[in-house]
C-alpha positions in Angstrom: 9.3 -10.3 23.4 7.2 -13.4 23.9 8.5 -16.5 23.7 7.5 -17.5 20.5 7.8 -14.1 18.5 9.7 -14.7 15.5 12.7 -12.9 14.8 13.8 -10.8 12.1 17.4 -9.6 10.9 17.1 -7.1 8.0 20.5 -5.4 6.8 20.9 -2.4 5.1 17.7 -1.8 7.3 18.4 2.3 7.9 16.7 3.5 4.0 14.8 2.3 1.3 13.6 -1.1 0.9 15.6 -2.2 3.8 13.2 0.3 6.0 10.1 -0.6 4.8 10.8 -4.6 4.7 11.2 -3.6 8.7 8.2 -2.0 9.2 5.7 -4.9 7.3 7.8 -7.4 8.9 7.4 -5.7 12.2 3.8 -5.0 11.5 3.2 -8.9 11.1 4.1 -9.2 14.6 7.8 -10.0 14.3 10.7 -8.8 16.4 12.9 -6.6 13.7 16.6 -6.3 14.1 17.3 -3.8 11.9 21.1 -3.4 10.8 22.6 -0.6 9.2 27.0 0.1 8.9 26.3 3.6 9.9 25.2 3.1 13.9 23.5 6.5 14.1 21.2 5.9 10.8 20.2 2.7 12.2 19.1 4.1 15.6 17.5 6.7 13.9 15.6 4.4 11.9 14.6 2.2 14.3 13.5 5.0 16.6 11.0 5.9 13.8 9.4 2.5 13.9 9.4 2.0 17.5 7.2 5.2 17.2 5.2 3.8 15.2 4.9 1.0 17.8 6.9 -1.3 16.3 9.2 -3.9 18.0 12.6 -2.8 16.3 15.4 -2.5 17.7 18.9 -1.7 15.6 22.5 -3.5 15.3 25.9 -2.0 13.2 27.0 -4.7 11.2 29.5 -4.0 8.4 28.9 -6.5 5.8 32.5 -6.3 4.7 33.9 -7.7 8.2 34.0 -11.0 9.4 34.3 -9.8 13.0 31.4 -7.5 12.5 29.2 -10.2 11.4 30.1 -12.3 13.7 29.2 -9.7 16.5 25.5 -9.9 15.2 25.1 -13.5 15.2 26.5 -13.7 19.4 24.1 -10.5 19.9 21.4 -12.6 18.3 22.1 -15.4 20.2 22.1 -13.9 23.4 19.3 -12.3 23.4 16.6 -14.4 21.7 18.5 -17.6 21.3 17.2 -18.0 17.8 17.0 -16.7 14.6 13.8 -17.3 12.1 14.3 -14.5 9.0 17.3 -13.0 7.7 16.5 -10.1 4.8 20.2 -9.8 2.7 19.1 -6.2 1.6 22.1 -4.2 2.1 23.9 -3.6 -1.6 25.6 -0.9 -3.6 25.3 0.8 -6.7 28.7 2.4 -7.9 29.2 2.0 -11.5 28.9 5.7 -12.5 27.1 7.7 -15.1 28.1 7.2 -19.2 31.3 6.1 -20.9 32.6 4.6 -17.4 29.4 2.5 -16.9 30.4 0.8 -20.5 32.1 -2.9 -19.7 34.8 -1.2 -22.3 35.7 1.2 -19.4 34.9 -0.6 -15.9 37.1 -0.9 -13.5 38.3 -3.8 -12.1 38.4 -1.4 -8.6 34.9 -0.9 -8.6 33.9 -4.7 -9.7 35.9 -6.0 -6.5 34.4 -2.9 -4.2 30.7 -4.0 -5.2 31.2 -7.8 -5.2 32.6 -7.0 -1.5 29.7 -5.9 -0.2 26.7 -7.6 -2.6 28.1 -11.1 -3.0 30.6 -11.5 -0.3 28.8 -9.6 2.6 25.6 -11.6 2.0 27.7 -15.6 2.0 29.6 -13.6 5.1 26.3 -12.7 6.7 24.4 -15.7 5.9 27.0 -18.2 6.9 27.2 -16.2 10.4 23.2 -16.5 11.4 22.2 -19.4 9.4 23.5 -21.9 12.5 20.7 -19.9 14.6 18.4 -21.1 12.0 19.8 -24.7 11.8 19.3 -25.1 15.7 15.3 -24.9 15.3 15.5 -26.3 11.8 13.3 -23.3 10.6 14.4 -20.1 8.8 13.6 -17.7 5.6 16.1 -16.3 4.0 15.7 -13.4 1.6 18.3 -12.4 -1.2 17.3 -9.4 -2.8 18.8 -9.5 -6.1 17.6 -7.4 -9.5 16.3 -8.2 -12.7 20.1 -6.5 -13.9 21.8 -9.8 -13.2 19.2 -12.0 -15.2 21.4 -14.0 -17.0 18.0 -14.7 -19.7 17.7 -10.8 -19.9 21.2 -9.6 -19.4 22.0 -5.7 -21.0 25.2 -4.0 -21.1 26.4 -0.8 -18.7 26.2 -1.9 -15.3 29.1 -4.2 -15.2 30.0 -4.2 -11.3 26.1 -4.2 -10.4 24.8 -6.9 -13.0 27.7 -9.5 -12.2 27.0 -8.7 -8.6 23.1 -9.7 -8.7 24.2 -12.8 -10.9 26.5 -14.3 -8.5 24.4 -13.4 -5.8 21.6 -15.3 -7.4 24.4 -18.4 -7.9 24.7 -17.8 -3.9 20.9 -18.6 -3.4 21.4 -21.7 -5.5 23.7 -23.2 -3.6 22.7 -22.2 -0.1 19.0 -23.8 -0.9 21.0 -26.8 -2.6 22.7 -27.6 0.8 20.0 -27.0 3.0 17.8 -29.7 1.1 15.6 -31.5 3.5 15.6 -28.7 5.8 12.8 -25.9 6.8 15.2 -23.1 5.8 14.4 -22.1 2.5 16.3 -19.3 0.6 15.0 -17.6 -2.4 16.3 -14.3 -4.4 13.7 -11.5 -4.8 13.6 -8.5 -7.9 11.8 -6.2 -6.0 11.2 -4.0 -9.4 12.4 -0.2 -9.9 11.4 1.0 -6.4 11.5 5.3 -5.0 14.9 5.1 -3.5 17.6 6.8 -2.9 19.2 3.8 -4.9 16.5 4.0 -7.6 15.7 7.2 -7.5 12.7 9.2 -7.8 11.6 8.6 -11.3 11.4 5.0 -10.4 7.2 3.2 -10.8 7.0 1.7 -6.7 6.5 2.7 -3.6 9.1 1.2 -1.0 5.8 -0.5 0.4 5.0 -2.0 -3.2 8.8 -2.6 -3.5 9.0 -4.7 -0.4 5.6 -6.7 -1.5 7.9 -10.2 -2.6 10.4 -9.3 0.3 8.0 -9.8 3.2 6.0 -12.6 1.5 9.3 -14.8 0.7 10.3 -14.0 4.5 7.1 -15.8 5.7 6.8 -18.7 3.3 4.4 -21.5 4.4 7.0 -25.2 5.8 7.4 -27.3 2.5 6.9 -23.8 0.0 9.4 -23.3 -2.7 13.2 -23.0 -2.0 16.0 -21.7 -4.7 13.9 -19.8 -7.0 14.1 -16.1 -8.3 11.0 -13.8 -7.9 9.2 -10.4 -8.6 5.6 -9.7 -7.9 5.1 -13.3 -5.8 6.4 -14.9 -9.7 8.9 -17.3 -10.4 10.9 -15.5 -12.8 13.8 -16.7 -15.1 17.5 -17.1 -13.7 
């Protein structure tokens, strides 16, 4: 890579949204590293980018593991030194179908397994790289939340997934509160119901549509907006 090729870190980069935000961010010129928990879906993945003549290349990272995370950030610094965009995509979904998606029936079990991975894997994540931003005092940072923990538009079913996305969002908040003054800015992204294997395929966007917000919070102007929530390039409600 040249020496002033930005670089990318997208997790949950192997399917879905995390794929595609690869791909446009590639396509803009950046160098992608594209992480995935399951090795051989990420080299997969980025084997069908670099096809498409992309500069991807893939990293395991377990968002659950401190060690893991770590790992990424002393790969990162290694080989490029720096760090300009970090994507937070990876998440999970496990609530269930019917009665046991009611708040009356949730489990406290599957609360703490999806807070694991969407609240405490991004802060694990973020707090790992972020020095690597710090260092150049540039970075984006890209929290992809859903319109499910809108606090202003909040339903019921859901329970581990909405209080997820809400304390994720309270994550953005602070991280862009303490990085005042600084060219990092951090913003949380509802990407909309997006052709997934998360949203399934009865869902209105594309991945590419999906990933719209994504890419354009990930290369945000020096002085744009830091701490807010958006969907189609629109500051929404918290």
């Amino acid at each position: 890579m040249s020496s002033n090729q930005k670089v990318a870190v997208v997790t949950g980069g192997n399917r879905g949204l995390g794929l595609e935000a690869s791909r446009q961010l590639a396509k803009k010129g950046y160098q992608v590293v594209l992480t995935s928990r399951d090795e051989a879906k990420g080299n997969a993945a980025a084997q069908q980018l670099q096809a498409e003549g992309l500069d991807v290349i893939s990293y395991p990272l377990d968002v659950t593991s401190d060690e893991s995370s770590r790992k990424l950030a002393e790969f990162i610094r290694q080989r490029f030194g720096k760090l300009d965009v970090l994507v937070n995509n990876a998440g999970i979904y496990i609530d269930g179908q019917a009665s046991e998606n009611s708040i009356f029936n949730a489990k406290i079990d599957t609360l703490q397994k999806t807070i694991e991975t969407n609240v405490y894997g991004v802060l694990r994540v973020t707090q790992a790289l972020i020095p690597l931003m710090k260092k150049q005092n540039y970075g984006r940072v890209v929290n992809v939340s859903s319109g499910m923990g809108q606090l202003t538009d909040m339903g019921g079913g859901s329970t581990g997934y909405r209080v997820s996305k809400t304390a994720l969002n309270a994550l953005t908040r602070i991280f862009a509160s303490e990085l005042k003054g600084t060219n990092i800015l951090i913003n949380s992204v509802c990407p909309g119901w997006v052709k997934t294997d998360m949203g399934g395929q009865d869902a209105t966007l594309t991945p590419e549509q999906g990933v719209d917000t994504i890419v354009w919070l990930a290369t945000l102007a020096d002085d744009a907006t830091t701490g807010g929530f958006f969907h189609e390039r629109q500051l929404i409600d918290w």
